[in-house]
C-alpha positions in Angstrom: 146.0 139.8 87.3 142.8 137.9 86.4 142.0 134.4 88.1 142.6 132.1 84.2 146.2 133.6 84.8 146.3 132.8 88.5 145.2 129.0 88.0 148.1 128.6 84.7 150.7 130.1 86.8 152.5 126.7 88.5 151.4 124.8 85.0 153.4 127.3 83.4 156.4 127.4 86.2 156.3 123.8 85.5 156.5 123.9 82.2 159.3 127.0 81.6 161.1 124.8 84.5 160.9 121.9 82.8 161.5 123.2 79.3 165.4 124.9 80.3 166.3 121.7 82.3 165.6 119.5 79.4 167.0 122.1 76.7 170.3 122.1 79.3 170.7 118.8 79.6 170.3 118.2 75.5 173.3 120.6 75.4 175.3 118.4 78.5 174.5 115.0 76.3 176.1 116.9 73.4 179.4 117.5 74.9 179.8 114.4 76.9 178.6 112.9 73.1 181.9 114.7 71.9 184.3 113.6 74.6 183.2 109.4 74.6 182.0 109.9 71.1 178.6 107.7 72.1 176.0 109.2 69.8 173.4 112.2 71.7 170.5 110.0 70.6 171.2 107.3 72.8 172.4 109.5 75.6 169.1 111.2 75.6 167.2 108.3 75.5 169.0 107.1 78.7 168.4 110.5 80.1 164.8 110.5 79.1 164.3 106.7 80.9 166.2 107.9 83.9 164.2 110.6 84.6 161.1 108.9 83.5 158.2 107.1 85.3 160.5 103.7 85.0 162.9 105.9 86.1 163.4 108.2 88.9 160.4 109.8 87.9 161.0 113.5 88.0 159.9 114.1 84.7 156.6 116.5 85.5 153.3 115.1 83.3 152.5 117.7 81.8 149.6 116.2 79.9 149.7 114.6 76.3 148.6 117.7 74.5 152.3 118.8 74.3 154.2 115.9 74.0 152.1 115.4 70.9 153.1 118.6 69.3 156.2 117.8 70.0 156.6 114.8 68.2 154.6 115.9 65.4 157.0 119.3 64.9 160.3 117.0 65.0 159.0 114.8 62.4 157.9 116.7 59.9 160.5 118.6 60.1 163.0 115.8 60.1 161.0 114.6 57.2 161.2 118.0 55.0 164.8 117.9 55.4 164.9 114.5 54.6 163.1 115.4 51.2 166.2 116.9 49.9 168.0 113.6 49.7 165.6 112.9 47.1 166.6 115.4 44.2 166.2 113.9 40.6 170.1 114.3 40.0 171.1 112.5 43.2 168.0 109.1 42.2 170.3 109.4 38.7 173.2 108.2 40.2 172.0 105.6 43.0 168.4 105.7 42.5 168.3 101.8 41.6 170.8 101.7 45.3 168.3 103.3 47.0 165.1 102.1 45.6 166.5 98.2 45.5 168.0 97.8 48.8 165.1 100.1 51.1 162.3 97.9 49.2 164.4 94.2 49.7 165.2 95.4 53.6 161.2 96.3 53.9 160.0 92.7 52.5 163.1 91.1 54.8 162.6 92.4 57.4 159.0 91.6 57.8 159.7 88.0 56.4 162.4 87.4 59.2 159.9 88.7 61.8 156.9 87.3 60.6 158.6 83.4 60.5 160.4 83.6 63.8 157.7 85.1 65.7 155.0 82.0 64.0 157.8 79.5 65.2 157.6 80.4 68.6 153.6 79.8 68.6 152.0 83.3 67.9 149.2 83.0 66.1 149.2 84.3 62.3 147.5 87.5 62.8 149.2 88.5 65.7 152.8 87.4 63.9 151.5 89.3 60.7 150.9 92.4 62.8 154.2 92.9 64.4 155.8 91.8 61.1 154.1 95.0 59.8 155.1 97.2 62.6 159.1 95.7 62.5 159.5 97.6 59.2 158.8 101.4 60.8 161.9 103.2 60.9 162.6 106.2 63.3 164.6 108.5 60.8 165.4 111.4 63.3 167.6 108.9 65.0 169.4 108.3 61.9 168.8 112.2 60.4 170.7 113.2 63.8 174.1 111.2 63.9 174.6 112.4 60.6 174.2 115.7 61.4 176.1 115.5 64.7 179.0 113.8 62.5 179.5 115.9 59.8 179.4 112.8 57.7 179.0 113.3 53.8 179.8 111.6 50.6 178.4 108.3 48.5 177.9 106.4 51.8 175.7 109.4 53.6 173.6 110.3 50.5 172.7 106.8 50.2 171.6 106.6 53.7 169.8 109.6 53.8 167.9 108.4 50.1 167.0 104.9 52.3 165.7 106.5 56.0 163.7 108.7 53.5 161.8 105.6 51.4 161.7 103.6 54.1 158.6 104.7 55.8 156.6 104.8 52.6 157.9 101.0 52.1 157.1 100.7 55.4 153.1 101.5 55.4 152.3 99.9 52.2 153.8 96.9 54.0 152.4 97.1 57.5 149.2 97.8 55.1 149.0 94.5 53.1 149.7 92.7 56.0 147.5 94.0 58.6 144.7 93.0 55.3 146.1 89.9 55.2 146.1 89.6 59.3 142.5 90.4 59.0 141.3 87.3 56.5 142.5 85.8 58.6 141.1 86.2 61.9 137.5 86.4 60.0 137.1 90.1 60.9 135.6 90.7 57.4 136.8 94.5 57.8 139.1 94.3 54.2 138.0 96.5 52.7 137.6 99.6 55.3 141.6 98.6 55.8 142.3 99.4 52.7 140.5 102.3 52.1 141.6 104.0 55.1 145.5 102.8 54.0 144.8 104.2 50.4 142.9 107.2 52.1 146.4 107.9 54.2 149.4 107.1 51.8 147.4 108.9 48.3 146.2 111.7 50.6 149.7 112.6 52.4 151.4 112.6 48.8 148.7 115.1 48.0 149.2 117.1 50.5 152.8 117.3 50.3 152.4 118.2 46.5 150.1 120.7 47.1 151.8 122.6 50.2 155.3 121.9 48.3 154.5 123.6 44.7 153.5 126.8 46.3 156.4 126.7 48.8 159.0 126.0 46.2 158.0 128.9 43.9 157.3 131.4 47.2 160.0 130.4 49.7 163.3 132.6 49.4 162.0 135.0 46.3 160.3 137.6 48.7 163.8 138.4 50.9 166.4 136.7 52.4 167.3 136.3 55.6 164.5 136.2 58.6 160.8 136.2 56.3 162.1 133.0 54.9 162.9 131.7 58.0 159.1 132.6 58.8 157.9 130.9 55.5 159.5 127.7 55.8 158.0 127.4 59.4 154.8 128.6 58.4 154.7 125.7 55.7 155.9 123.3 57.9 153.6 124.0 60.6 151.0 123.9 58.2 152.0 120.1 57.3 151.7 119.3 60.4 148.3 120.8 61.3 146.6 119.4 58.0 148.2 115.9 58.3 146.3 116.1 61.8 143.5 117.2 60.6 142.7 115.3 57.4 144.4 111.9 59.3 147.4 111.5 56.9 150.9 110.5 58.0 152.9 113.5 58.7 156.3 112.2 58.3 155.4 110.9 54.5 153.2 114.4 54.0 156.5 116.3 55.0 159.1 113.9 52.8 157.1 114.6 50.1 156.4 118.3 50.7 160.9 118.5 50.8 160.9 116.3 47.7 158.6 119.0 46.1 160.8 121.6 47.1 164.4 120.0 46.7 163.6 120.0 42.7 161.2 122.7 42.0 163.3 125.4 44.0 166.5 125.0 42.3 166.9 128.9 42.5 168.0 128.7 46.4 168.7 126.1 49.4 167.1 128.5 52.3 164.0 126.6 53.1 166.5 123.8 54.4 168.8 125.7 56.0 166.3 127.7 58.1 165.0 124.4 59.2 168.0 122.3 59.6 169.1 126.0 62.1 165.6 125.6 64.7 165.3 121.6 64.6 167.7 120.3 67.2 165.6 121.8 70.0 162.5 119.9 69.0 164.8 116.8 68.4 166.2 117.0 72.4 162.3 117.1 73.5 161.4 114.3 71.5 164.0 111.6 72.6 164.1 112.7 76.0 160.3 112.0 76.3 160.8 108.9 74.2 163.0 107.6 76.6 160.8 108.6 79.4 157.8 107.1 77.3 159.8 103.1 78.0 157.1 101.3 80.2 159.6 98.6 81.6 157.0 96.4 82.9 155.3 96.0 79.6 158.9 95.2 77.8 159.7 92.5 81.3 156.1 90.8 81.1 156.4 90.5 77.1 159.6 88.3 77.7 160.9 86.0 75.5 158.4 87.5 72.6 159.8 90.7 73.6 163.4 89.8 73.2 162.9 87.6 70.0 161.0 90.4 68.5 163.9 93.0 69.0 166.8 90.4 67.9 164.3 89.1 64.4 164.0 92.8 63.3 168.2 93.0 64.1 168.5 90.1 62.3 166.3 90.9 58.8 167.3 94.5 58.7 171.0 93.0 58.2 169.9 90.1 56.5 168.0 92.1 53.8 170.8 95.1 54.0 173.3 92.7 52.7 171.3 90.7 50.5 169.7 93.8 48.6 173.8 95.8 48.6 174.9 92.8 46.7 171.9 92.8 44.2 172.5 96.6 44.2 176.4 96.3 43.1 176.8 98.7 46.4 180.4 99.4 47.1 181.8 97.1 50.1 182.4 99.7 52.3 178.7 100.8 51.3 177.3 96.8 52.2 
């Protein structure tokens, strides 16, 4: 056995270790999930902080490297399968929902966040900043109770069409503001802002057009069963290594990579369900190590900005939910 294998053998026992505990305990959150019907996410982000270093801090550090590719696996694909909400037939019938109420809870949400935070005596920048950051959405959260429900209908397409749109409302916003955030503070750094913004949303829809046109006209037409299962993890692994590479968002490089897909590929549904078959395993990874991820003591020593950040972005996501279902003529059960 040569002496490189000697040295990776306990990082390796740590890892496998560490690996079929977590996988275990994702499949122990899922059926306690089923008997108190509390939703897996949360339970493995409670999991993930208890075992955490603001927990008990068992988790092993196994370096950055992984927990990176990780996270970058789980959301593009999260973000491929969220693609498919976005078929041209499904905008027909509640595009204007979908488009109206993700762009009025965007611009709400910030504006909620942006005045309380400036009423409690943050400066303008620093208010405009985490106004811009309040509008990211996690949409594996979302992507996962679905799943784990079973839920279809009106209700579920809609949401699916929103998680989807919001991240792209989300970084033009967080954009514009961080280049308003720096007029302000006299940074004079405008213009690289932007072109680095334009650089990552243009770029990503690129790259998602160019990695979904070939994948919709290859994927499923060579032979079923297990080749396309390779394909649609070949593409998707290629999302995430040229997002990485090139600096583009990979959860807006993979949405539009499914949208690509979704309505070039009418012939066949297999890229999705291959993908929707492999994700949960990359899904329990990445909220256990968000959980574990919580520093405590930053959260404590932010305080009242802290808590009044959390309940502002409550309160405008609500505020511009029911506001925008209203405009929308969204069902009340919808609203």
């Amino acid at each position: 056995m040569g002496a490189g294998v000697l040295l990776a053998q306990p990082l390796l026992t740590t890892l496998f270790l560490t690996l079929g505990g977590l996988f275990l305990a994702g499949l122990a959150t899922d059926l306690l999930g089923r008997k108190t019907r509390l939703p897996r996410v949360s339970l493995l982000l409670l999991f993930g902080f208890a075992i955490g270093p603001g927990g008990l801090g068992v988790l092993p550090p196994l370096g950055e490297l992984w927990q990176s590719a990780i996270t970058n696996i789980a959301l593009v694909m999260v973000g491929f399968l969220l693609g498919d909400s976005l078929r041209v037939a499904s905008l027909k019938a509640r595009g204007r929902e979908v488009l109206l109420v993700s762009l009025l809870v965007t611009v709400l949400t910030a504006l909620v966040v942006f005045s309380g935070l400036w009423l409690l005596g943050l400066s303008l920048p620093l208010a405009l900043c985490l106004a811009g950051i309040a509008t990211a959405t996690d949409p594996m959260a979302t992507a996962d109770v679905i799943h784990e429900t079973g839920a279809k209908g009106p209700f579920t397409e809609t949401l699916r069409g929103l998680v989807a749109l919001d991240d792209a409302w989300g970084l033009l916003m967080f954009t514009a503001l961080l280049i308003l955030a720096d007029i302000l503070s006299g940074n004079g750094g405008v213009s690289q802002v932007l072109q680095r913004s334009l650089h990552e949303v243009l770029g990503s829809v690129l790259l998602g057009l160019c990695l979904g046109v070939p994948m919709a006209l290859l994927s499923g037409r060579l032979s079923r069963g297990e080749p396309t299962q390779a394909e649609a993890l070949g593409f998707v692994f290629l999302c995430a290594g040229l997002a990485l590479w090139l600096q583009l968002s990979f959860l807006l490089s993979a949405i539009v990579m499914g949208v690509t897909v979704a309505n070039l590929a009418r012939h066949h549904q297999y890229a999705f369900h291959e993908i929707e078959g492999i994700e949960w395993p990359f899904l329990i990874l990445f909220f256990i190590l968000a959980g574990a991820s919580l520093d405590t003591g930053t959260v404590l020593a932010s305080g009242l900005v802290a808590a009044a950040y959390v309940t502002l972005r409550m309160a405008g996501r609500l505020i511009g939910a029911r506001i925008a279902g209203r405009l929308a003529g969204s069902s009340v059960a919808t609203r």
